[in-house]
C-alpha positions in Angstrom: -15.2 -8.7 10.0 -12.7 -10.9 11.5 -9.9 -9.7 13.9 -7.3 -10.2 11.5 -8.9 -8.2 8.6 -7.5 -4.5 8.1 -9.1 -2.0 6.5 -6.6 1.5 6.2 -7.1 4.7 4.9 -4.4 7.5 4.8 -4.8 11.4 3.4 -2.1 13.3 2.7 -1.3 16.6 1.2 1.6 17.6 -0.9 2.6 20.8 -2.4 4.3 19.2 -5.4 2.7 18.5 -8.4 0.6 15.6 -9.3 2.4 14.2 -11.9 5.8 14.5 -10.4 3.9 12.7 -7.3 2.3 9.7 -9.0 6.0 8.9 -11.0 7.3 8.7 -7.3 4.2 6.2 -6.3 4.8 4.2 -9.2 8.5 3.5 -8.7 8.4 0.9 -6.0 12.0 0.5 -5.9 12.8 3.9 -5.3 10.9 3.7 -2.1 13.3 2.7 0.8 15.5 6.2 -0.8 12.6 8.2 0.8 10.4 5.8 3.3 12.2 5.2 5.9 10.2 1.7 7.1 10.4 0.1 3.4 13.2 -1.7 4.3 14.2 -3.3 0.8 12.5 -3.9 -2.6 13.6 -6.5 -4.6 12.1 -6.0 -8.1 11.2 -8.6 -10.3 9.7 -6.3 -13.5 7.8 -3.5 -14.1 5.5 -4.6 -11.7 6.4 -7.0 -9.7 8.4 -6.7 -6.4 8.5 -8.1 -2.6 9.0 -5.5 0.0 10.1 -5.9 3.5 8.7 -3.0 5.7 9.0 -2.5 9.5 7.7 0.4 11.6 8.5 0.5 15.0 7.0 -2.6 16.4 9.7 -5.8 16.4 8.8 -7.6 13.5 9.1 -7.3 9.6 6.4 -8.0 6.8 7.4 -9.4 3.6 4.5 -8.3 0.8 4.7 -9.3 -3.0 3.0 -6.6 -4.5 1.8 -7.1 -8.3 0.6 -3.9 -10.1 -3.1 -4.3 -10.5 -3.9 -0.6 -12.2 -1.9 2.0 -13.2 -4.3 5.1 -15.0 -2.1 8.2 -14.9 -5.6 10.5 -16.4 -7.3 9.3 -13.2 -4.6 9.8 -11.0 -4.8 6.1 -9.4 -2.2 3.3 -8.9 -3.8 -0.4 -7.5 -1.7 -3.4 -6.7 -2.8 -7.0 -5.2 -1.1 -7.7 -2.2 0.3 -11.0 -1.2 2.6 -12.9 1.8 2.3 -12.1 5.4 -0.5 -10.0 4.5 -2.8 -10.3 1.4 -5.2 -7.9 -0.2 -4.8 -4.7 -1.9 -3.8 -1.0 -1.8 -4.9 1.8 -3.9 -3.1 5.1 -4.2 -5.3 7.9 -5.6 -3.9 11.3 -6.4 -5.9 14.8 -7.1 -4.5 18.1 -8.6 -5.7 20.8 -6.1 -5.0 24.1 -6.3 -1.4 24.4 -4.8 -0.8 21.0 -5.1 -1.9 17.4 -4.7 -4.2 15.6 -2.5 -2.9 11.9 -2.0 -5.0 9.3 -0.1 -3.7 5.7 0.5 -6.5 2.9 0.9 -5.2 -0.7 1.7 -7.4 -3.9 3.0 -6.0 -7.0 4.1 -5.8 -9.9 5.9 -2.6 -10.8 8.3 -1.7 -14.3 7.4 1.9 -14.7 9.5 1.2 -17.1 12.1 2.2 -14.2 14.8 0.0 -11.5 13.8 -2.4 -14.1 13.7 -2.3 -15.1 17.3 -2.1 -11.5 18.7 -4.5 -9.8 16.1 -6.9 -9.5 18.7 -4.9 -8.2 21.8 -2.7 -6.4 19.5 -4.7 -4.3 17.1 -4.5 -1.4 18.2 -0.5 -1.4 18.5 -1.0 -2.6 14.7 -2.8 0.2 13.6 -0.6 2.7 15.4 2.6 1.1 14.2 0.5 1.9 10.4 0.0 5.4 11.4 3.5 5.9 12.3 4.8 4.1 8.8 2.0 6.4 7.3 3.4 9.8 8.7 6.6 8.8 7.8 5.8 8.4 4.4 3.9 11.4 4.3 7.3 13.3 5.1 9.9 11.3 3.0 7.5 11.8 -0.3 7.3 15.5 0.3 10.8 15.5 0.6 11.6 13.3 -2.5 9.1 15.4 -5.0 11.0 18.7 -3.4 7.5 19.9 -1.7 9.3 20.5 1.6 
C-alpha cells in the first residue's frame, strides 16, 4: 500500500429509523445543514456534486462525488470519488432493533500536491483530522433524523 492510499471505516449508531436515515445520506446537498466540516455542495443533478470539506487541520478538499449505487432494500449508497482525493465511499445502513446501524467505508488515494508531500509524516494527523469529521457527523445526523 502506498503512503498516500487511505482505507476508512466508520460505525455509527442511530436511534432513528433506517429509512428516515438513508433519505438523509442520499441528499448530498442537505449535508453542510447538519455536518459541520462539509463546507459547501454544489450540486450538479441527482447525482452529481463537488464538496468542499475541512476538519480541523488548515486545508480544504474539494471531492466530485458521482452516485455509483443507490439500493434502498439493501440499505447501501456508493459513490466514485474524484479531485484531491479519488476512490470511493460506501454508506451501508441496518435496521436493528431500536434503531439503525450505520457504517461508512471510504478508500482513496490523496492526489493534492500537499497531501502528497506530507502523506508520510502526516498520516496520522490525517487520520485523526477523519475521526474528528467522522464524530461530527455522527452527531449532526442524529440530530437531523431527530434521534438525539
Amino acid at each position: 500500500m502506498d503512503v498516500n492510499d487511505y482505507r476508512f471505516v466508520s460505525d455509527w449508531y442511530l436511534p432513528a429509523d433506517r429509512d428516515a436515515t438513508f433519505d438523509a445520506l442520499v441528499d448530498v446537498a442537505s449535508y453542510p445543514q447538519w455536518w459541520p466540516q462539509v463546507r459547501s455542495v454544489e450540486q450538479y443533478d441527482a447525482e452529481t456534486a463537488t464538496v468542499m470539506v475541512r476538519s480541523f487541520l488548515p486545508y480544504s478538499l474539494r471531492v466530485l462525488t458521482t452516485q455509483s449505487r443507490k439500493d434502498r432494500g439493501a440499505g447501501v449508497l456508493e459513490a466514485r470519488l474524484d479531485g484531491d482525493m479519488t476512490g470511493c465511499s460506501r454508506w451501508t445502513l441496518t435496521a436493528t432493533g431500536t434503531g439503525c446501524a450505520v457504517r461508512y467505508e471510504q478508500q482513496v488515494v490523496a492526489r493534492r500536491a500537499l497531501l502528497r508531500r506530507l502523506g508520510l509524516v502526516a498520516r496520522p494527523f490525517f487520520r485523526l483530522n477523519h475521526a474528528v469529521m467522522m464524530r461530527a457527523g455522527e452527531r449532526g445526523l442524529r440530530r437531523y433524523v431527530g434521534s438525539d
